[in-house]
Short mmCIF file of the C-alpha atoms (twelve columns), coordinates in Angstrom:
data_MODEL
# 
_entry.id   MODEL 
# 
loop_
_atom_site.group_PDB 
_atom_site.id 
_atom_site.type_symbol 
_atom_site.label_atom_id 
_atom_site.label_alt_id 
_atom_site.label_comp_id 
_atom_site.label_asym_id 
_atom_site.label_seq_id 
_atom_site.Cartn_x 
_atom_site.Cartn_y 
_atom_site.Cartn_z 
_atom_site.pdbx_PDB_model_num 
ATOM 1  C CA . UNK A 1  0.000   0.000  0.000   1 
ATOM 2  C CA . UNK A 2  2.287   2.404  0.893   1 
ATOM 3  C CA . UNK A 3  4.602   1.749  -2.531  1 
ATOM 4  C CA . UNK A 4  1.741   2.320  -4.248  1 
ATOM 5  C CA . UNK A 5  0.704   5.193  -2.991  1 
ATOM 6  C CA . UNK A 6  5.250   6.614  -2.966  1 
ATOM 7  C CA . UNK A 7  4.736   5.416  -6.608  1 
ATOM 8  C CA . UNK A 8  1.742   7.552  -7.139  1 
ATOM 9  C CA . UNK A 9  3.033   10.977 -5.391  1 
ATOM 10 C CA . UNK A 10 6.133   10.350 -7.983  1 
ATOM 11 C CA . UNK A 11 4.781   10.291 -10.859 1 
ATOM 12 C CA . UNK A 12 1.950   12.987 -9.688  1 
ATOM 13 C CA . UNK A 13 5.385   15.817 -9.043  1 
ATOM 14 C CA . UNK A 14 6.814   14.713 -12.162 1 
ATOM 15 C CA . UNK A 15 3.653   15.266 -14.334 1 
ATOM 16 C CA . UNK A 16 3.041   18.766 -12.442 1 
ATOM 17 C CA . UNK A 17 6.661   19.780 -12.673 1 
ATOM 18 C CA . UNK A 18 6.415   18.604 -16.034 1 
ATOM 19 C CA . UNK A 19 3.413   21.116 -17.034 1 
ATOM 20 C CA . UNK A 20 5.093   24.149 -15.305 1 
ATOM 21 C CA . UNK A 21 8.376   23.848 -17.023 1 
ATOM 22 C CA . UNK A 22 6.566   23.681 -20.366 1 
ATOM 23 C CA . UNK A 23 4.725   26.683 -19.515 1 
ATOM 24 C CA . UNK A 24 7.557   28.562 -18.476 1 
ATOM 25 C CA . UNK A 25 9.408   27.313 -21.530 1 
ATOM 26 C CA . UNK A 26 6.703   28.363 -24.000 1 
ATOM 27 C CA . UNK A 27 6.015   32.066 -21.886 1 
ATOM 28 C CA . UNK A 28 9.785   32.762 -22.144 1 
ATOM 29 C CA . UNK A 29 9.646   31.761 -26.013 1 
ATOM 30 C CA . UNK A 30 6.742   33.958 -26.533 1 
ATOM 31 C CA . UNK A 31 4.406   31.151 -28.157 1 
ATOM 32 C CA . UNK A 32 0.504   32.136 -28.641 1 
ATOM 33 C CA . UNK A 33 -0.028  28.347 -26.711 1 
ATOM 34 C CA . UNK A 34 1.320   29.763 -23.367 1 
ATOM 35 C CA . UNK A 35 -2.208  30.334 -22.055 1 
ATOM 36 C CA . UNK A 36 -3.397  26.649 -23.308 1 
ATOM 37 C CA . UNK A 37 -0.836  25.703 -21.000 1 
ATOM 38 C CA . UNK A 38 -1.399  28.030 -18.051 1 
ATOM 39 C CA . UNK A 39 -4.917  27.048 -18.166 1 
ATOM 40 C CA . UNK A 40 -3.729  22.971 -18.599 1 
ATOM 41 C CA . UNK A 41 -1.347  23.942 -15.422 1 
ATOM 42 C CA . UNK A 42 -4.214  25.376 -13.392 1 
ATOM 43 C CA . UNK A 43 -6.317  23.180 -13.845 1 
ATOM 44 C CA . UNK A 44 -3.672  20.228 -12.921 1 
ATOM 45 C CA . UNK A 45 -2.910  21.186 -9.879  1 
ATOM 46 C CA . UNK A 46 -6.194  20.643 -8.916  1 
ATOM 47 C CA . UNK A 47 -7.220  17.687 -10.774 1 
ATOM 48 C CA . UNK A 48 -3.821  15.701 -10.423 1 
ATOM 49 C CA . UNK A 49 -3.471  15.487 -6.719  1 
ATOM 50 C CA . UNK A 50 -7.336  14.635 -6.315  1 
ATOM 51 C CA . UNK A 51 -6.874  11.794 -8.831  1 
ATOM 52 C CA . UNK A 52 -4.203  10.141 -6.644  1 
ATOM 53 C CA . UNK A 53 -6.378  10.591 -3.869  1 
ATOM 54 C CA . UNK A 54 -9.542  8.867  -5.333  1 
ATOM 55 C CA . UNK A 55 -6.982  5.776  -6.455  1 
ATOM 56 C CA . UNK A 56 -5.582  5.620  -3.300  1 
ATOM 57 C CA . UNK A 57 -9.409  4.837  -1.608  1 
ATOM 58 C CA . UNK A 58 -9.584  2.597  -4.390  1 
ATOM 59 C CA . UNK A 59 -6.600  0.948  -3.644  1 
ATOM 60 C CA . UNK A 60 -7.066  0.709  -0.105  1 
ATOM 61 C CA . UNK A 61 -10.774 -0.486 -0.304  1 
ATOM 62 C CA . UNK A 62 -9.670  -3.311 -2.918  1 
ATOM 63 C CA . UNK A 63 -7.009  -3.958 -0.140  1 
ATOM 64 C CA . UNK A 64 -9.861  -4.871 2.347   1 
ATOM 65 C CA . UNK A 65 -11.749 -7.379 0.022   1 
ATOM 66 C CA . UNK A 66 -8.535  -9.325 -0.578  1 
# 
């Protein structure tokens, strides 16, 4: 369980990190996507730690029936 949920955290930071470098990489290069990926950024941090939340339930309550 807990690997599972290390594993999850992991790859959570990377695919955040991984949003605000491109944004900062495409603001700094002046490219008319930057706000697609603002928004995508946003909107990430939000929906990527609450995802890892709702597996981790799922993981624990499939945990139980085993």
């Amino acid at each position: 369980m807990k690997k599972v949920r290390q594993l999850l955290a992991i790859i959570g930071v990377v695919l955040l990190v991984g949003l605000y470098v491109t944004t900062i990489v495409f603001a700094l290069l002046d490219d008319p996507r930057t706000f697609h990926f603002l928004g995508a950024s946003i909107a990430a941090t939000v929906i990527i730690p609450v995802m890892i939340w709702v597996i981790g339930i799922f993981v624990k309550m499939n945990k139980k029936e085993e």
